[in-house]
C-alpha positions as CSV (number, residue, x, y, z in Angstrom):
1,X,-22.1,3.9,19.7
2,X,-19.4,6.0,21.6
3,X,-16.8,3.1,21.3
4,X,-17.7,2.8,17.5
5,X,-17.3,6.4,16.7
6,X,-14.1,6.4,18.8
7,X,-12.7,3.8,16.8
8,X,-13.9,5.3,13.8
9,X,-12.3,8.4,14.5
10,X,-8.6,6.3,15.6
11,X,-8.7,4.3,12.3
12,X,-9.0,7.7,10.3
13,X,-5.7,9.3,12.1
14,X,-3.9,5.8,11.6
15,X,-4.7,6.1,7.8
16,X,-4.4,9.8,7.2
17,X,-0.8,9.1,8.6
18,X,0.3,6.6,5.6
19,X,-2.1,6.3,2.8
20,X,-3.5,10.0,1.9
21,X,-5.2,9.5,-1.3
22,X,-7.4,6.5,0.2
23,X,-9.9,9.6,1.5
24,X,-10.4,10.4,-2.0
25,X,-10.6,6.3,-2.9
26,X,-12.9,6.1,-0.1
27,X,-15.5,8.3,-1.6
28,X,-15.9,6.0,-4.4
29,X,-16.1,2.7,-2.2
30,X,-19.5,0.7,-2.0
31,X,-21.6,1.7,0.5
32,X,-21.9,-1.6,2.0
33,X,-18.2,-2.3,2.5
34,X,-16.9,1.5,3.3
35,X,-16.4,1.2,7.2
36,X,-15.1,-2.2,6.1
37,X,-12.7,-0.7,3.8
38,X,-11.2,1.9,6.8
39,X,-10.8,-1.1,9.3
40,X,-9.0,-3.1,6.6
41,X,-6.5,0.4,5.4
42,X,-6.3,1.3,9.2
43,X,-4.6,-2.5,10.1
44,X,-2.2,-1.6,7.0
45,X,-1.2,1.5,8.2
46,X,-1.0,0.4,11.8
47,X,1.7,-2.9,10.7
48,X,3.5,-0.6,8.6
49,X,4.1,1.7,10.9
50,X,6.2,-0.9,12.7
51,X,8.4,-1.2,9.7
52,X,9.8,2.2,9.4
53,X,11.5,1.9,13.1
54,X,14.3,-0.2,12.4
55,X,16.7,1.3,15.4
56,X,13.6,-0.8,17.7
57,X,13.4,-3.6,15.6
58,X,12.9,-5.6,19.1
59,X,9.9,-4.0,20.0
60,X,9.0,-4.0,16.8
61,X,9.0,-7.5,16.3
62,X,7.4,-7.8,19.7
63,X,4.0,-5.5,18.4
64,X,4.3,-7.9,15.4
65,X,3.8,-11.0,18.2
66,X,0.8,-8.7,19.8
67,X,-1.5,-7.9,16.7
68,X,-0.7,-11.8,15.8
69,X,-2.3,-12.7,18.9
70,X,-4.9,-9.7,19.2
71,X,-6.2,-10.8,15.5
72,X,-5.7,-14.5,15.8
73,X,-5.8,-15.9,19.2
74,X,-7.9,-13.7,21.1
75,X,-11.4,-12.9,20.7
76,X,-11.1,-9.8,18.6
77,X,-14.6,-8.8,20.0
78,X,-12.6,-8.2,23.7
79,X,-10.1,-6.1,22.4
80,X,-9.0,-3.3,23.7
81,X,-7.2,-1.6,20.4
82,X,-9.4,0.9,18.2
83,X,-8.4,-0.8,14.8
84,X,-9.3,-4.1,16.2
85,X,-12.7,-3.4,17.7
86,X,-13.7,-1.3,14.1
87,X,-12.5,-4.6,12.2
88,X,-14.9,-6.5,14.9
89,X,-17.7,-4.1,14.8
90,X,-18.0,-3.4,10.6
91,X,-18.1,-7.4,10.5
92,X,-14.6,-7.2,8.5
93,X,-12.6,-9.6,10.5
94,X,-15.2,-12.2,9.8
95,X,-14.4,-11.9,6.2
96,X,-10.6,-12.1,6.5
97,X,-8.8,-15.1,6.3
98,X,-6.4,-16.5,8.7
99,X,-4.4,-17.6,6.4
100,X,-4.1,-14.5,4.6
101,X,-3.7,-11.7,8.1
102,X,-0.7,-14.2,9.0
103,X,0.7,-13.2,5.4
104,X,0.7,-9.6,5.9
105,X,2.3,-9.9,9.7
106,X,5.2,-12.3,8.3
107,X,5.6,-10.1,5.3
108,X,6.5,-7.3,7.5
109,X,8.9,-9.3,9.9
110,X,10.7,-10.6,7.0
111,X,11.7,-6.9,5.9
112,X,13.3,-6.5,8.9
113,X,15.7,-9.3,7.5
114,X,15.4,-8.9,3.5
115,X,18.3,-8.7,1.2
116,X,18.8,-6.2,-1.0
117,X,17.0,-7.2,-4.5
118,X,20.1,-8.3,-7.0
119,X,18.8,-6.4,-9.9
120,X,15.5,-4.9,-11.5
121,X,13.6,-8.1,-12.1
122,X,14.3,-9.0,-8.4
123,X,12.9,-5.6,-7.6
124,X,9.7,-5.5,-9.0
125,X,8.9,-9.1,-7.5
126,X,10.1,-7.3,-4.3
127,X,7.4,-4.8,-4.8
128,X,4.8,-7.4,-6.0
129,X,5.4,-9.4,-2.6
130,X,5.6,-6.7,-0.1
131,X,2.0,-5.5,-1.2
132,X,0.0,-9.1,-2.0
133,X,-0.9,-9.5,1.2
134,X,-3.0,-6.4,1.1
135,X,-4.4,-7.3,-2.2
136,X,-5.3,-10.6,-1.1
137,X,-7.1,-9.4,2.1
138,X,-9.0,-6.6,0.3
139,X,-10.3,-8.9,-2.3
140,X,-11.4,-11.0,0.8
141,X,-12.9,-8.3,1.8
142,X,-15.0,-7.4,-1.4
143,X,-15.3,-11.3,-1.5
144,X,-14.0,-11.3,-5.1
145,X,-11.3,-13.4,-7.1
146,X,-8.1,-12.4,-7.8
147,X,-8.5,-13.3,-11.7
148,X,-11.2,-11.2,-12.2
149,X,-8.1,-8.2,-11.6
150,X,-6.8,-7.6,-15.6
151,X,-4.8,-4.8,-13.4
152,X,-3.4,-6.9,-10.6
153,X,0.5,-6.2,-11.5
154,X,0.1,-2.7,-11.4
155,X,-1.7,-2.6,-7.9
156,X,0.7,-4.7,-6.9
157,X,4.2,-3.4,-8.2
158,X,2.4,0.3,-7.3
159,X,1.5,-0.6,-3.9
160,X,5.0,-1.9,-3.1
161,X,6.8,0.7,-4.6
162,X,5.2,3.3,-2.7
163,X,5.1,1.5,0.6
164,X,8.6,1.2,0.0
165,X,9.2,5.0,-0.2
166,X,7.0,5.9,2.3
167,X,8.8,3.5,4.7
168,X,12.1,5.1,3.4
169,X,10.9,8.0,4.4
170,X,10.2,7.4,7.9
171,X,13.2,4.8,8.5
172,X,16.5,6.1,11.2
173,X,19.0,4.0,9.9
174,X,19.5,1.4,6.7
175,X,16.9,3.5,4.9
176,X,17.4,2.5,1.1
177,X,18.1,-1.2,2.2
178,X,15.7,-2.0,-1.3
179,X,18.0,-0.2,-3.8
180,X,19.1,-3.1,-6.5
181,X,22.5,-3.7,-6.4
182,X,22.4,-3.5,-10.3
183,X,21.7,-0.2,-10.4
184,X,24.2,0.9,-7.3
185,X,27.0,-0.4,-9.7
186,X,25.6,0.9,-12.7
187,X,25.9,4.4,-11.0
188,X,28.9,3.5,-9.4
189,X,27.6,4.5,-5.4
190,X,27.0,2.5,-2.1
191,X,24.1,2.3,0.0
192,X,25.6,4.7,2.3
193,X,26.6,7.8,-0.4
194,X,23.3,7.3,-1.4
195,X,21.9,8.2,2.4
196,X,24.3,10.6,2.7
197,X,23.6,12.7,-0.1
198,X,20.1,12.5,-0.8
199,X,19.7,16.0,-3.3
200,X,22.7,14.6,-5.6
201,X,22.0,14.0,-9.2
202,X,23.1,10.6,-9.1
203,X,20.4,9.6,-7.0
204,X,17.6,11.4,-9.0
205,X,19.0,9.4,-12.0
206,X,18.9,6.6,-10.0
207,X,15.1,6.7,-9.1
208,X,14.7,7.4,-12.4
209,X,14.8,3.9,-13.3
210,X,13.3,2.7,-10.6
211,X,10.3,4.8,-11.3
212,X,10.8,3.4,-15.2
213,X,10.0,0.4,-13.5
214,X,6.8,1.0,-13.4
215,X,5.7,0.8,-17.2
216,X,8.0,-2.5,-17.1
217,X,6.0,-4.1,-14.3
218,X,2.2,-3.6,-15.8
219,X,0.0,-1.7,-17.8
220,X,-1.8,0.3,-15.6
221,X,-4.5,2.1,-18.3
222,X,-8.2,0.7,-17.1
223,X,-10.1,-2.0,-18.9
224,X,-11.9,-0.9,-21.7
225,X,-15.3,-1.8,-22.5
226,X,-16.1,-5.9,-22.0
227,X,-18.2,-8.5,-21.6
228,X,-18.3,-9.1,-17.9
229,X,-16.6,-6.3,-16.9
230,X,-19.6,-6.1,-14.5
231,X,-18.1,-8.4,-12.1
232,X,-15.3,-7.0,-11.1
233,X,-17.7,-3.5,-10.7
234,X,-17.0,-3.8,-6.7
235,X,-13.6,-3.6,-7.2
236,X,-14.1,0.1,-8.2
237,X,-12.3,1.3,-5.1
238,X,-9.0,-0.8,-6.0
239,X,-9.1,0.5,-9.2
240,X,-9.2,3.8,-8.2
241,X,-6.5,3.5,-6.1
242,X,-4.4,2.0,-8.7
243,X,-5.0,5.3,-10.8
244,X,-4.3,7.4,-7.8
245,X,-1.0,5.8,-7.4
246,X,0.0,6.0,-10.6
247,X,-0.5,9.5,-10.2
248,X,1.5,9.9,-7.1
249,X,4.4,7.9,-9.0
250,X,4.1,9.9,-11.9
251,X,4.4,13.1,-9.3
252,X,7.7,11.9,-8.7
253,X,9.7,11.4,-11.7
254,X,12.2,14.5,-12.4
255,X,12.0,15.5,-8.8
256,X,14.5,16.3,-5.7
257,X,14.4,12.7,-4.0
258,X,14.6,14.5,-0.9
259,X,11.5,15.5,-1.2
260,X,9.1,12.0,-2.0
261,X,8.2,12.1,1.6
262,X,6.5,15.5,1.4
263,X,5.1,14.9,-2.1
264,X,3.7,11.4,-1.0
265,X,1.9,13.3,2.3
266,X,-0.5,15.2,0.4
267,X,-3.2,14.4,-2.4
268,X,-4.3,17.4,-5.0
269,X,-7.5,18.7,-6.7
270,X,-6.5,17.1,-9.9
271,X,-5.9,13.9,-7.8
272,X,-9.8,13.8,-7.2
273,X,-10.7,14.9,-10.6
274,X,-8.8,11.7,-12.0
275,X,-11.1,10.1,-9.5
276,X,-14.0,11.1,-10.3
277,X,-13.4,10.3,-14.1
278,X,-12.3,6.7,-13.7
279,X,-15.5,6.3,-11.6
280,X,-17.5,7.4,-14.0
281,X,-15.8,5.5,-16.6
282,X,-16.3,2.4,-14.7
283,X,-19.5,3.0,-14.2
284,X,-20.6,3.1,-17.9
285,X,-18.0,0.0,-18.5
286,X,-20.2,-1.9,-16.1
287,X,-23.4,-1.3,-17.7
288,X,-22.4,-2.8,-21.1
């Protein structure tokens, strides 16, 4: 029980370090799958960790290596990593394909090498890829389909975009490496003024668009009212998550883009209000 709680406890701090509004997601989760839910968020927050220190790519490539053989060669029930034993303990890792934790590990090696996206099309698929693998492991998780999601290009441009920022954020050197080169010409910079001179106007206008993006890349409202909208009930939790990232997107338009780290640290009282409404508005939606 000591080890469990321990864990417990590690998987919290690894979370609370990348994804704050999944405390107020979390509140929402099925009771049967919530200590599943923190073992599955605590392994994203753990890989992507390693993809915000790109001055030690090397050893970042060689933890990459490690959690590959810690979640898929070695008995996870051995380990000595908190994340790995909560995954082993909830029963999570039993519910997680192979297929699909070798995804997320080669999704974040392949950032290390990634070409910048050629224009916004190229972007958004960017975005859509960088957080599938996620998608696809927590509908593994909640053991549901992927086309039961009539929301699934929101999570998924949402997801990336954010992960994108956060990793920004954190990043020593080639830290907007995902701008489009469309929009670099359109506003007439590099890569470089763009690091350089992170308060200028030109980059505001810049994420502008990129933050435009979003209504381009889904509709993110919720389902209305439907037929067998009870089946995709259990997916409350990535629903809510979608709405709070909308939210933190949203947060961000018109803002100093110096300052998305900060704003992306830290959830709000209306942030749990929003929750609590799309709960509830699920809730009904499911009893039709």
């Amino acid at each position: 029980m000591v080890l469990y709680n321990n864990a417990q406890r590690f998987c919290w701090e690894q979370v609370h370090k990348i994804n704050c509004v999944f405390r107020i997601s979390h509140l929402f989760s099925p009771p049967q799958i919530s200590d599943q839910l923190l073992a599955l968020h605590a392994l994203f927050a753990s890989i992507e960790l390693l993809n915000c220190g790109i001055s030690e790519e090397l050893i970042a490539r060689r933890k990459l290596d490690w959690w590959r053989a810690e979640l898929l060669e070695q008995g996870a029930e051995n380990s000595h990593h908190p994340v790995v034993r909560y995954l082993h303990a909830t029963g999570a890792l039993k519910k997680l394909p192979e297929s699909m934790l070798r995804l997320l590990l080669d999704s974040a090696e392949a950032r290390f090498d990634a070409f910048a996206p050629v224009d916004e099309d190229d972007f958004i698929r960017l975005c859509q890829d960088i957080y599938r693998p996620q998608l696809l492991l927590e509908l593994a998780l909640e053991e549901a389909d992927e086309a039961l999601i009539p929301f699934r290009a929101a999570v998924l441009f949402n997801g990336g975009l954010i992960q994108l920022l956060r990793e920004s954020g954190r990043r020593k050197e080639n830290v907007l490496w995902w701008i489009p080169l469309s929009l670099l010409a359109r506003f007439k910079v590099n890569r470089k003024e763009l690091e350089t001179y992170q308060d200028s106007e030109v980059l505001q206008a810049l994420f502008g668009c990129i933050l435009g993006l979003q209504e381009q890349s889904a509709v993110h409202q919720l389902p209305d009212r439907q037929p067998g909208l009870a089946k995709v009930a259990r997916l409350e939790h990535l629903q809510l998550m979608t709405v709070l990232q909308t939210r933190q997107l949203d947060r961000l338009k018109g803002i100093n883009p110096a300052t998305y780290p900060r704003e992306l640290s830290r959830w709000r009282v209306g942030d749990l209000m929003a929750a609590w409404k799309c709960a509830r508005h699920l809730n009904k939606s499911s009893d039709y």
